[in-house]
py3Dmol code that shows the C-alpha trace and the ligand (Angstrom):
import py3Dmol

protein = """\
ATOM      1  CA  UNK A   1       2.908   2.103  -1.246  1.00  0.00           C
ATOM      2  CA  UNK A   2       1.967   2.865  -4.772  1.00  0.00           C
ATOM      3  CA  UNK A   3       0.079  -0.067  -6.672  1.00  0.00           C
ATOM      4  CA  UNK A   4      -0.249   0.214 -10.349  1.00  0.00           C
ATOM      5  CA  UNK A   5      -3.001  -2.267 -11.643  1.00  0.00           C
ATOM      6  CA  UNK A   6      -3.432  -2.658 -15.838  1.00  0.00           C
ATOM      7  CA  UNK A   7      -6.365  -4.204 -16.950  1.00  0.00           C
ATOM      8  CA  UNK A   8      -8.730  -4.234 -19.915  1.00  0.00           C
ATOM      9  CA  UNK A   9     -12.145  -3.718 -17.410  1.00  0.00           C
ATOM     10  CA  UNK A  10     -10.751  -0.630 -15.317  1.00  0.00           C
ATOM     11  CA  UNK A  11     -14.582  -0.218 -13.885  1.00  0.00           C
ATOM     12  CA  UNK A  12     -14.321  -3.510 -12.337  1.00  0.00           C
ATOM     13  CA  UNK A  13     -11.512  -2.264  -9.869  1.00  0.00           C
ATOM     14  CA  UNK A  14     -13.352   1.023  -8.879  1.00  0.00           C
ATOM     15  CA  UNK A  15     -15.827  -0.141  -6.069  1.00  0.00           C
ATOM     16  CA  UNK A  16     -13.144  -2.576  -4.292  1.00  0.00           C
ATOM     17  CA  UNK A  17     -11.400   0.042  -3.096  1.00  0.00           C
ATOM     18  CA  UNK A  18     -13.703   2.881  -3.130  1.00  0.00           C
ATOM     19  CA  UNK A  19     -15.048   1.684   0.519  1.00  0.00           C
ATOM     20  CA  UNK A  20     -14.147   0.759   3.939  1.00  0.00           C
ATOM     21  CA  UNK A  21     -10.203   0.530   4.999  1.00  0.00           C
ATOM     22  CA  UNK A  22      -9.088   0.630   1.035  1.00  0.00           C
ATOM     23  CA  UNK A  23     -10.945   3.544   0.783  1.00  0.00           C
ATOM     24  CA  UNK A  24      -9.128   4.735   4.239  1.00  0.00           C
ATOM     25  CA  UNK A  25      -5.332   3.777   2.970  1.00  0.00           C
ATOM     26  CA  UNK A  26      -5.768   6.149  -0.029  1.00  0.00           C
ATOM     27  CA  UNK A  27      -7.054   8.511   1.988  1.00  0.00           C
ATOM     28  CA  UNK A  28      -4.218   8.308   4.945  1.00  0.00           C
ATOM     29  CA  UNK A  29      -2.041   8.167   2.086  1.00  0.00           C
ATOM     30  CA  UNK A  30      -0.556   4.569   2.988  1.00  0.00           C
ATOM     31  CA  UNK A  31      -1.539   3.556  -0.530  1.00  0.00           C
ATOM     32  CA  UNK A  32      -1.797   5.455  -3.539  1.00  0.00           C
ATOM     33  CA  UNK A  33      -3.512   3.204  -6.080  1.00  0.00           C
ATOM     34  CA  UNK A  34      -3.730   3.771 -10.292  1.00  0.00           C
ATOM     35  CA  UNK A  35      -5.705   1.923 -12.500  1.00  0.00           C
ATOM     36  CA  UNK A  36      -5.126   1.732 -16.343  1.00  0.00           C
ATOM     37  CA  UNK A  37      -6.440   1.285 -19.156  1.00  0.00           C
ATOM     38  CA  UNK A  38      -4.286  -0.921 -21.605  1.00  0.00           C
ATOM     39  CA  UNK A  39      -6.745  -0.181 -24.502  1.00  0.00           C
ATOM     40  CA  UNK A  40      -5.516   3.649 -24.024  1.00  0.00           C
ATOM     41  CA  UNK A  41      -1.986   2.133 -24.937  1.00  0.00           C
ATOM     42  CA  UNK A  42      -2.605   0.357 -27.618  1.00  0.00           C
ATOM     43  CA  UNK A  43      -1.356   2.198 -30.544  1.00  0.00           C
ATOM     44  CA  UNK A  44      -3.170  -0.476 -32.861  1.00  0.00           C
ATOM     45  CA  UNK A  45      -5.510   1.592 -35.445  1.00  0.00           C
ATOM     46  CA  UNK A  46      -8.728  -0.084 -33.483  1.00  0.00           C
ATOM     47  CA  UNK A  47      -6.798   0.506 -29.873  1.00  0.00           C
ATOM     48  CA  UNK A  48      -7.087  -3.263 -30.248  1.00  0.00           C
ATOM     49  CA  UNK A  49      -5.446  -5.282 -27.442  1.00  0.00           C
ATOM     50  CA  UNK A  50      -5.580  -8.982 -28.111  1.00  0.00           C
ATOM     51  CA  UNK A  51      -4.965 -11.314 -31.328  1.00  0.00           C
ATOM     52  CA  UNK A  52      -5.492 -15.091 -32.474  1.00  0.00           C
ATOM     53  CA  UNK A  53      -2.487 -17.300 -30.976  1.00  0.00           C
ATOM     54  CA  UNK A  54       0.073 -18.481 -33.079  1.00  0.00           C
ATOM     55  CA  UNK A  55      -0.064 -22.497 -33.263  1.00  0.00           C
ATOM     56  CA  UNK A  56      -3.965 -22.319 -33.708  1.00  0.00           C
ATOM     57  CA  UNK A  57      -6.152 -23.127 -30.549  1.00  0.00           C
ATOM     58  CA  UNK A  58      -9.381 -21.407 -29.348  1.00  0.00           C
ATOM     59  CA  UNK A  59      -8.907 -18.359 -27.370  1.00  0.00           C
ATOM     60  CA  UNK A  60      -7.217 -14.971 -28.044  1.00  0.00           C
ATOM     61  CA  UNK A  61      -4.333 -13.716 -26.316  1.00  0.00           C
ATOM     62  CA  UNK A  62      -3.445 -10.516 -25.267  1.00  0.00           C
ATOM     63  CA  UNK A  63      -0.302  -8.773 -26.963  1.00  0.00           C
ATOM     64  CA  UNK A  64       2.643  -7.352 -26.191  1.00  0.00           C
ATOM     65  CA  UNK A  65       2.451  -3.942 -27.715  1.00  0.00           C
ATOM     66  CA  UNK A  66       0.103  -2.053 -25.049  1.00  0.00           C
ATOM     67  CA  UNK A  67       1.216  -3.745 -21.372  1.00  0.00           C
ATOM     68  CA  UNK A  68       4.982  -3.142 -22.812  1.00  0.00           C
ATOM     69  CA  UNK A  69       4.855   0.073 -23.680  1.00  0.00           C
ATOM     70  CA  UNK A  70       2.254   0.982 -20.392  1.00  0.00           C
ATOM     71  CA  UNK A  71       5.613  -0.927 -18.168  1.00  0.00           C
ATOM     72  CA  UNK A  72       8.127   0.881 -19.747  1.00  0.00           C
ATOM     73  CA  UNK A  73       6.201   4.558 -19.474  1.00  0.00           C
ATOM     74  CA  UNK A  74       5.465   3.913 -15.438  1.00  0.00           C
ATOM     75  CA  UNK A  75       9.579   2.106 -15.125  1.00  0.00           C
ATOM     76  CA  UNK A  76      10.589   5.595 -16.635  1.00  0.00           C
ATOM     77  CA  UNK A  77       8.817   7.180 -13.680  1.00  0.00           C
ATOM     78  CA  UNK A  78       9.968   4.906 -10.658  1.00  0.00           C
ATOM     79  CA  UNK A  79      11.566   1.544  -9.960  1.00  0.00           C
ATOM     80  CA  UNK A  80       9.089  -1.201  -9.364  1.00  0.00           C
ATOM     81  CA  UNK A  81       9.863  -3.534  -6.304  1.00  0.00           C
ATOM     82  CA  UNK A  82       7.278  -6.330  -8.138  1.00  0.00           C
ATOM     83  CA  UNK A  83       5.931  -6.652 -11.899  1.00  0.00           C
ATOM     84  CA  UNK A  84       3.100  -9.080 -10.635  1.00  0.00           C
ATOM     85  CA  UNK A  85       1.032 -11.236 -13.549  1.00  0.00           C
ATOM     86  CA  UNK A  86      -2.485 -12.872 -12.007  1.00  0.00           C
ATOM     87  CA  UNK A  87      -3.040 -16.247 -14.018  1.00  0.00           C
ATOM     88  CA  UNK A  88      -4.102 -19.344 -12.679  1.00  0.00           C
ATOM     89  CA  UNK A  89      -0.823 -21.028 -13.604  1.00  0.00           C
ATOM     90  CA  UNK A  90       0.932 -18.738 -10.371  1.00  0.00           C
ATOM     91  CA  UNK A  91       2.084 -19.540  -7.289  1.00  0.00           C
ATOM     92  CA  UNK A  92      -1.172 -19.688  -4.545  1.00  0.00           C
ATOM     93  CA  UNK A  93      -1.507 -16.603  -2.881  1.00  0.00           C
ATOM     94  CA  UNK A  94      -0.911 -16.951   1.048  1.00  0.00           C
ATOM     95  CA  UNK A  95      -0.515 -14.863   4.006  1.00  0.00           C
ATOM     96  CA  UNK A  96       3.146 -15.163   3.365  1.00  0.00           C
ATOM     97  CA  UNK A  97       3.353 -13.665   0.358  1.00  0.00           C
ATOM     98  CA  UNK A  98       1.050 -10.897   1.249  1.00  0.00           C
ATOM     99  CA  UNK A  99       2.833  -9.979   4.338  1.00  0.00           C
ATOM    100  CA  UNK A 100       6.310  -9.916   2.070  1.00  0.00           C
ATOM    101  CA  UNK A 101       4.287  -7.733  -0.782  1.00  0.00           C
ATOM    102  CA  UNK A 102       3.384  -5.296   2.225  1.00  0.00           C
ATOM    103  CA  UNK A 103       6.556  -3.838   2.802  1.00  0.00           C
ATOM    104  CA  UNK A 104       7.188  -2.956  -1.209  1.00  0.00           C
ATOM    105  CA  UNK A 105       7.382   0.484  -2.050  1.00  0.00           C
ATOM    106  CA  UNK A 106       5.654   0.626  -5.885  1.00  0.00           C
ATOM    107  CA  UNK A 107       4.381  -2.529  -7.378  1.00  0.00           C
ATOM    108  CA  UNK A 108       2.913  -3.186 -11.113  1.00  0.00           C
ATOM    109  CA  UNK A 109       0.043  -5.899 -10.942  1.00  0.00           C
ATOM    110  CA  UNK A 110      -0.997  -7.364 -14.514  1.00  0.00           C
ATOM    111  CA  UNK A 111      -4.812  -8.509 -15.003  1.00  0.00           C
ATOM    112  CA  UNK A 112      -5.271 -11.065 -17.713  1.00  0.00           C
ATOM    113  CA  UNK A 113      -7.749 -12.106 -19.965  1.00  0.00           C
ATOM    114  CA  UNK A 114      -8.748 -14.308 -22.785  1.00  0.00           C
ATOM    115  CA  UNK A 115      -6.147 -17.452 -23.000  1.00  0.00           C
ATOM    116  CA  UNK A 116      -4.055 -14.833 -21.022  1.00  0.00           C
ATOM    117  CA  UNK A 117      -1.229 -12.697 -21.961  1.00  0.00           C
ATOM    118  CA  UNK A 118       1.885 -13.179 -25.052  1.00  0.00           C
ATOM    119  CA  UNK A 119       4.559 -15.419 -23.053  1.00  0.00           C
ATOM    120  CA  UNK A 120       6.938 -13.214 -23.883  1.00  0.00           C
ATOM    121  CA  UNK A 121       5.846  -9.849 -21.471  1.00  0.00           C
ATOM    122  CA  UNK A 122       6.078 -12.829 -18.941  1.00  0.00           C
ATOM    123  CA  UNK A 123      10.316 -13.575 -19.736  1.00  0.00           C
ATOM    124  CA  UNK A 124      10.564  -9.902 -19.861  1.00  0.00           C
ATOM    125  CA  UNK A 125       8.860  -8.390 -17.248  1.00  0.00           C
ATOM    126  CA  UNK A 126       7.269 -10.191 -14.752  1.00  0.00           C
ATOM    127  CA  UNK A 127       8.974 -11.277 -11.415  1.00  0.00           C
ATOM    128  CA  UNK A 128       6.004 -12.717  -9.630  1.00  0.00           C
ATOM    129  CA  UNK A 129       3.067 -14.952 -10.609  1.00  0.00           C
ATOM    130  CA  UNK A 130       0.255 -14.943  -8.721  1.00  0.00           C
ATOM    131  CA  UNK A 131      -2.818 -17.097  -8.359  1.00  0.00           C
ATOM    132  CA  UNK A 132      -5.452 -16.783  -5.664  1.00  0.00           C
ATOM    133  CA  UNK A 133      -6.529 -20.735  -5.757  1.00  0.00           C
ATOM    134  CA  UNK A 134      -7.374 -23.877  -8.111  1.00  0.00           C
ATOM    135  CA  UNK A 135     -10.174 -22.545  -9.419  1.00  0.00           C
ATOM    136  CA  UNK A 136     -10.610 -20.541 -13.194  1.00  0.00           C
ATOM    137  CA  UNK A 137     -11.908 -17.044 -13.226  1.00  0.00           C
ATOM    138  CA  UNK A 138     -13.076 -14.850 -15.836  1.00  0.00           C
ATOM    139  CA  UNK A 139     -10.166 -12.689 -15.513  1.00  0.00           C
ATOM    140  CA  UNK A 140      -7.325 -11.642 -12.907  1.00  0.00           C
ATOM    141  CA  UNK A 141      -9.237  -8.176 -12.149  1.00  0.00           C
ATOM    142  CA  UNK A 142     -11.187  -9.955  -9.014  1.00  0.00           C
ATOM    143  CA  UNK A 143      -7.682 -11.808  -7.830  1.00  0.00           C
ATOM    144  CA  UNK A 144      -5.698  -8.206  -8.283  1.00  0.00           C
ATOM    145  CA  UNK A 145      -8.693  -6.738  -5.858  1.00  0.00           C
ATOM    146  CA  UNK A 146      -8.256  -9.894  -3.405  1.00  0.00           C
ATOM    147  CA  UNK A 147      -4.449  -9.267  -3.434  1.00  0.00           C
ATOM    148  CA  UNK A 148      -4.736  -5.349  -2.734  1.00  0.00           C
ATOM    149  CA  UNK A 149      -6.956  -5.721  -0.206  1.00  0.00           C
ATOM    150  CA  UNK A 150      -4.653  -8.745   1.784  1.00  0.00           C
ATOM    151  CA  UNK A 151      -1.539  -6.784   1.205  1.00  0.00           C
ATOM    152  CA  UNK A 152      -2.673  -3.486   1.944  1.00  0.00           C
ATOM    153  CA  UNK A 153      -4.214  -4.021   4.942  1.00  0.00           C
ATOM    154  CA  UNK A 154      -0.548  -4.907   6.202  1.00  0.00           C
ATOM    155  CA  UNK A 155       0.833  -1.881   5.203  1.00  0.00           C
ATOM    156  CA  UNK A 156       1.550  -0.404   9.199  1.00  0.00           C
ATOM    157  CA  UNK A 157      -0.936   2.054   9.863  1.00  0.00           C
ATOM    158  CA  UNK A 158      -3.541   1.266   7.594  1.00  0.00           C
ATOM    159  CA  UNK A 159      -5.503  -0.886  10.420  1.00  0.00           C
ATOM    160  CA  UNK A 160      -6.119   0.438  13.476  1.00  0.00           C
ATOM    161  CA  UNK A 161      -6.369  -1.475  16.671  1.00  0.00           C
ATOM    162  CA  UNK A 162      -9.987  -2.633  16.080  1.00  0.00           C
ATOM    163  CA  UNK A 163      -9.249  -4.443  12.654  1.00  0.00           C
ATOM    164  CA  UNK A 164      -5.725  -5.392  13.826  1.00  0.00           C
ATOM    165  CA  UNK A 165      -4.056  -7.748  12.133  1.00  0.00           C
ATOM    166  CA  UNK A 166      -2.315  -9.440  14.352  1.00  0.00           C
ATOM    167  CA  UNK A 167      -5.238 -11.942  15.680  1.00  0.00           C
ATOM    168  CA  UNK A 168      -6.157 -12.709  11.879  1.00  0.00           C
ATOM    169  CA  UNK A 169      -6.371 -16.453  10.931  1.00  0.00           C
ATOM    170  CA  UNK A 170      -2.990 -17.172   9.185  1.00  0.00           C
ATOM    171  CA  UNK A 171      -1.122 -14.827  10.649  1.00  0.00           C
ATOM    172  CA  UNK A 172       0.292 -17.986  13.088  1.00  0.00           C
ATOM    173  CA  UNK A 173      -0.909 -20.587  10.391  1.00  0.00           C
ATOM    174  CA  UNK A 174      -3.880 -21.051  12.919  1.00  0.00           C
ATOM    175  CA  UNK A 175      -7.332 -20.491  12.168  1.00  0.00           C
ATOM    176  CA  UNK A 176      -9.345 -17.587  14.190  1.00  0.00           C
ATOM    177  CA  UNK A 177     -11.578 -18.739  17.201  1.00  0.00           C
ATOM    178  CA  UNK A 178     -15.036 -17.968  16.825  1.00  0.00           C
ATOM    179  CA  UNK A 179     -16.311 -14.542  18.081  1.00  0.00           C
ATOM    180  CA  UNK A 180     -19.265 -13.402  20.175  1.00  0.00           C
ATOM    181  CA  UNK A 181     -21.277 -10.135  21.203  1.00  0.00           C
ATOM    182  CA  UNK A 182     -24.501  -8.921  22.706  1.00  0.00           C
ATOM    183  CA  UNK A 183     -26.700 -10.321  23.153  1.00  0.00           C
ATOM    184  CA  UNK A 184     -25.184 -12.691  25.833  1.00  0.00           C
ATOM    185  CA  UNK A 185     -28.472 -15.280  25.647  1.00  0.00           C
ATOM    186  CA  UNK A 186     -29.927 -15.442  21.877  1.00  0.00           C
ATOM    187  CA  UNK A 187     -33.087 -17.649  22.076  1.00  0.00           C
ATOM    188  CA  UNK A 188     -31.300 -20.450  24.555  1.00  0.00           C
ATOM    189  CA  UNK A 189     -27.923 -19.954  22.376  1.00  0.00           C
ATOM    190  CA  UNK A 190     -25.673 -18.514  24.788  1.00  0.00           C
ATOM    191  CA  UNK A 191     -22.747 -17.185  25.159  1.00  0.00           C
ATOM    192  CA  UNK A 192     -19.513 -19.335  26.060  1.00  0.00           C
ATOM    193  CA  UNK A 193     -18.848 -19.045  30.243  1.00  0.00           C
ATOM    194  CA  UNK A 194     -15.489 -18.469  29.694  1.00  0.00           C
ATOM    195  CA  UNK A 195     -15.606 -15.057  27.426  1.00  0.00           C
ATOM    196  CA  UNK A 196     -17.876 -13.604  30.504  1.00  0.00           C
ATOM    197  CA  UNK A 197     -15.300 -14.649  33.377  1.00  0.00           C
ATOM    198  CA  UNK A 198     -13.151 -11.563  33.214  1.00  0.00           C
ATOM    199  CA  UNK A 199     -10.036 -14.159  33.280  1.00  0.00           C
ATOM    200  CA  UNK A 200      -7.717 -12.978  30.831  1.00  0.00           C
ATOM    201  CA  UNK A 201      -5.640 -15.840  31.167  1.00  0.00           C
ATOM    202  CA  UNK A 202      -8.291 -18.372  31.010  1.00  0.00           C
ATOM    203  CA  UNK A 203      -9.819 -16.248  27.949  1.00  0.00           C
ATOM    204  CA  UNK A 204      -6.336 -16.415  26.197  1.00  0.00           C
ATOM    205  CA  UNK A 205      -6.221 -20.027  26.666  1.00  0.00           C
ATOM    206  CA  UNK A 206      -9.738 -21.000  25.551  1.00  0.00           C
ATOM    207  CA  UNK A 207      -9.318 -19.169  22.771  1.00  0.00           C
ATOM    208  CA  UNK A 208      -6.173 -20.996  21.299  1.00  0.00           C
ATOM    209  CA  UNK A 209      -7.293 -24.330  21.869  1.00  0.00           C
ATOM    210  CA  UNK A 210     -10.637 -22.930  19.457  1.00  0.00           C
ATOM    211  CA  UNK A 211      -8.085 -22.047  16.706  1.00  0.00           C
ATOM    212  CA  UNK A 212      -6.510 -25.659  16.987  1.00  0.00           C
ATOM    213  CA  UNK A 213     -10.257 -27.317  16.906  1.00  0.00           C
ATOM    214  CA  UNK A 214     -11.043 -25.134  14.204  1.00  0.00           C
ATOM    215  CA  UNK A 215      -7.946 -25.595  12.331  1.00  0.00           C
ATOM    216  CA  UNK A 216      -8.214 -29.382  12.668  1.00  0.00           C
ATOM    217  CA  UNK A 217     -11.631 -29.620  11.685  1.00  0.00           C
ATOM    218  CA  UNK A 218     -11.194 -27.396   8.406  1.00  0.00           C
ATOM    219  CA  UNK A 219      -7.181 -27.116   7.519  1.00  0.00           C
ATOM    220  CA  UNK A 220      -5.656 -29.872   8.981  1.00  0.00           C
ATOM    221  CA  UNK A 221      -2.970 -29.313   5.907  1.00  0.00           C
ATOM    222  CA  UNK A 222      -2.418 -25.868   8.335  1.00  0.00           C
ATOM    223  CA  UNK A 223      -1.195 -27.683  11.201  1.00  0.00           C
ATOM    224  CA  UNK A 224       1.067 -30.381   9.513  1.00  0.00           C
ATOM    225  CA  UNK A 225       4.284 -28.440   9.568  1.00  0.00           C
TER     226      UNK A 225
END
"""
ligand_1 = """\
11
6GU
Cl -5.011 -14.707 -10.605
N -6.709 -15.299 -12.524
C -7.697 -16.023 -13.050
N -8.153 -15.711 -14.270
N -8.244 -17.065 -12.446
C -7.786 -17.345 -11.245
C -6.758 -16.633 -10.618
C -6.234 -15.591 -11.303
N -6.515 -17.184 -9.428
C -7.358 -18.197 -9.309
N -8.130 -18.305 -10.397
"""
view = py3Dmol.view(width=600, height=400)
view.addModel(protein, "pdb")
view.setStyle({"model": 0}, {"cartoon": {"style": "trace"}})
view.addModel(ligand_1, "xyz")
view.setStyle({"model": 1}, {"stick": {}})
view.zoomTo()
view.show()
């Protein structure tokens, strides 16, 4: 899959995937991922990327001009499955959606800033709308690294068995049961009987009716349909 991410704060998407299984996708070459720059596209005399909004209001907004022109250079080069905006005002991000964004082949993902971006690159361009939950934060470059990371780690042969994804939380609208290693007796806190017994079956079972205690306890929205 080939992500391309614009944002105004490229440095703030280097160390999310410069580690661990991000850093093993690009590597593998499951996921080739480019950042850029809109400032470099801004053909504004002061590479300027933003202005005041029309109507009056506090806040700038960011303008057409540089994300157009950045969309239209990469759509000459591919076709994009998904031209993705970050913003509050999108649909939540859920497992869903990230296991649908995992089979794309080349997807555009839009970081915003300020009062966000001109309405107008929205009509045009963008096909999805993504928020990562009711909550406001400084920009969509954090959201854009949450959203790699969930999609990505989707993407068939980026996990190996170890980090499988197929016992996440979510992936049966269940929470995950709680997890235990050595040592089997930590200061009188010990280890459940069951998860020593050797009984698969028993193991399987325990471990299902944890996700539905858990899921109770913190989602019980989860478990309603
Ligand atoms: Cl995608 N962007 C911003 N700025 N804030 C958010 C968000 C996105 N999702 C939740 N809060």
């Amino acid at each position: 899959m080939r992500i391309d991410v614009l944002t105004i704060l490229p440095h703030l998407l280097e160390s999310p995937f410069s580690d661990s299984i991000m850093k093993r996708a690009q590597e593998k070459g499951h996921l080739e991922l480019v950042i850029h720059n809109i400032r470099d596209y801004s053909t504004h005399r002061q590479r300027s990327v933003d202005d005041y909004q029309y109507g009056g209001g506090a806040g700038m907004v960011m303008t057409i001009q540089p994300i157009a022109d950045c969309i239209e250079q990469l759509q000459e080069e591919r076709e994009y499955d998904e031209i993705i905006y970050m913003t509050p005002e999108g649909k939540r991000l859920d497992q869903g959606t990230c296991n649908q964004l995992s089979g794309s082949k080349n997807i555009i993902i839009i970081c915003g800033h300020y009062k966000g971006i001109d309405q107008r690159l929205r009509d045009i361009y963008v096909t999805k709308e993504i928020s990562i939950g009711d909550y406001v934060l400084s920009g969509g470059e954090l959201a854009a690294a949450v959203l790699v990371d969930a999609v990505v780690r989707l993407i068939p042969g980026v996990l190996n068995n170890e980090t499988s994804a197929l016992t996440d939380s979510f992936q049966d609208n269940l929470l995950a049961p709680p997890v235990y290693t050595r040592p089997e007796d930590y200061k009188g806190h010990k280890v459940p009987e069951v998860l020593l017994s050797g009984n698969e079956k028993k193991i399987q079972e325990w471990r299902f009716q944890k996700s539905i205690e858990n899921t109770k306890k913190n989602r019980p929205d989860l478990l309603e349909d």
